[in-house]
C-alpha positions as CSV (number, residue, x, y, z in Angstrom):
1,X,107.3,140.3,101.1
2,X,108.4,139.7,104.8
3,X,105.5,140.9,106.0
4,X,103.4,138.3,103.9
5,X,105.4,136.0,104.6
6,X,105.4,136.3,108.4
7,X,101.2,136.7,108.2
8,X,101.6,133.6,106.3
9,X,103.2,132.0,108.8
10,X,100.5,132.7,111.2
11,X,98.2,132.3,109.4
12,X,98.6,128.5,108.8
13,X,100.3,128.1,112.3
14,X,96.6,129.0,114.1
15,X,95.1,127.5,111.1
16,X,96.8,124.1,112.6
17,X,96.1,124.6,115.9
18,X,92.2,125.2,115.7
19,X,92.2,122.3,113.3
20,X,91.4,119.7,115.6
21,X,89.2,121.5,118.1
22,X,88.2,125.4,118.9
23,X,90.5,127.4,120.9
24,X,90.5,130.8,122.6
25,X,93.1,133.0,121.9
26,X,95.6,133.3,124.7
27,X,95.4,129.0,124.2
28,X,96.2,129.8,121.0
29,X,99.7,131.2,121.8
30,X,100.5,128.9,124.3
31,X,100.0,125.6,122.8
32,X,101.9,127.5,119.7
33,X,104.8,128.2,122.3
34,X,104.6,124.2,123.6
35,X,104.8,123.0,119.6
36,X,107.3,125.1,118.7
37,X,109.4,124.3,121.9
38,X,109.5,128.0,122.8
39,X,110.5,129.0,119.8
40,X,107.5,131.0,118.5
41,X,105.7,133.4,120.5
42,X,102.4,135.1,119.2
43,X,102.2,137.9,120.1
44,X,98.7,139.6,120.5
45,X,99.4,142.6,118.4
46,X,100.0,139.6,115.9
47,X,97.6,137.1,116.7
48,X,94.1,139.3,117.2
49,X,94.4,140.6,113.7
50,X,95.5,137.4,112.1
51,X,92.2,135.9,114.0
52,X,90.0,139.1,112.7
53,X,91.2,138.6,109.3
54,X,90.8,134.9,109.1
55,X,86.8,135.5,110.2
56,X,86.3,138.0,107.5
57,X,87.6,135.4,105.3
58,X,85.6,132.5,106.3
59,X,88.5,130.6,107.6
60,X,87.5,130.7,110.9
61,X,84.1,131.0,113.1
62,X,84.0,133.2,116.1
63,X,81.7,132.8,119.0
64,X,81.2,133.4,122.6
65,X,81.7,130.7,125.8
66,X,81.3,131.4,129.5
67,X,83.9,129.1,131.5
68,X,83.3,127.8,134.9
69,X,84.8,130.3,136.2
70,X,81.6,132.8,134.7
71,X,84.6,134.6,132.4
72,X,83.7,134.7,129.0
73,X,86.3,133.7,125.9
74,X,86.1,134.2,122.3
75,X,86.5,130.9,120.9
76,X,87.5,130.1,117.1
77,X,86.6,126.9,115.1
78,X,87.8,126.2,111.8
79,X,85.5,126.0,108.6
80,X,85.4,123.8,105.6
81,X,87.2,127.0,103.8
82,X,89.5,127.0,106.2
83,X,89.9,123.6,106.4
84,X,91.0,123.5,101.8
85,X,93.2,126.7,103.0
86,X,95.2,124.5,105.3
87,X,95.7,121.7,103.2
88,X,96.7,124.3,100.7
89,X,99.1,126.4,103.0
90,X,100.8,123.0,104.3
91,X,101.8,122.3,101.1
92,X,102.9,125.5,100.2
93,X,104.7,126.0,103.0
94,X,106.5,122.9,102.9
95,X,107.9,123.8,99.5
96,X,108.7,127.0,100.5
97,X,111.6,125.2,103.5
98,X,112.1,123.0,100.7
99,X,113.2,125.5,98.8
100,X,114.7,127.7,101.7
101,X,116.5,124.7,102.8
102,X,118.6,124.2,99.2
103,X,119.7,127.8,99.6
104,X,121.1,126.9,103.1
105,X,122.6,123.9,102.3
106,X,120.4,122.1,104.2
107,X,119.1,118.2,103.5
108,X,115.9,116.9,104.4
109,X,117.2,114.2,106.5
110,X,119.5,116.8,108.5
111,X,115.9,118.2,109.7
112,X,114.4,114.5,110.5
């Protein structure tokens, strides 16, 4: 279960950060690290896999970009599926702290 949970996790976080415009990986875990104020680091043992799994899903789209620099980067765009899974996961995941939260003895406003 921690296991799904944590690919989960990832899952929604890249999900959220592609959302507005492709990224690369290695942007990926940065502006991840900025959101999170350093508290989340993807690594790429994590990350490639979660991306790899999310394109045989049809989350995501992969294609190729050379930069100005002449180095070329995988980007990822979200899809329309992708775009119903993270409506879906937002949701789920904020009843999951919901619920996470009662156990701790935690109030909503506490976290605002």
């Amino acid at each position: 279960m921690e296991s799904k949970i944590m690919a989960g996790t990832i899952e929604v976080m890249v999900l959220e950060v592609v959302n507005p415009e492709p990224a690369y990986g290695y942007w990926i875990t940065q502006e991840v690290l900025k959101r999170s104020d350093g508290a989340v680091q993807l690594k790429e043992g994590s990350l490639y896999p979660a991306l790899h799994k999310m394109e045989r899903n049809g989350l995501l789209k992969a294609y190729w970009e050379e930069s100005e620099a002449g180095r070329r980067r995988k980007f990822y765009r979200i899809t329309a599926k992708g775009q119903k899974a993270l409506e879906t996961k937002r949701r789920e995941w904020q009843r999951h702290m919901v619920g996470v939260n009662a156990v701790l003895g935690i109030q909503a406003d506490v976290l605002a």
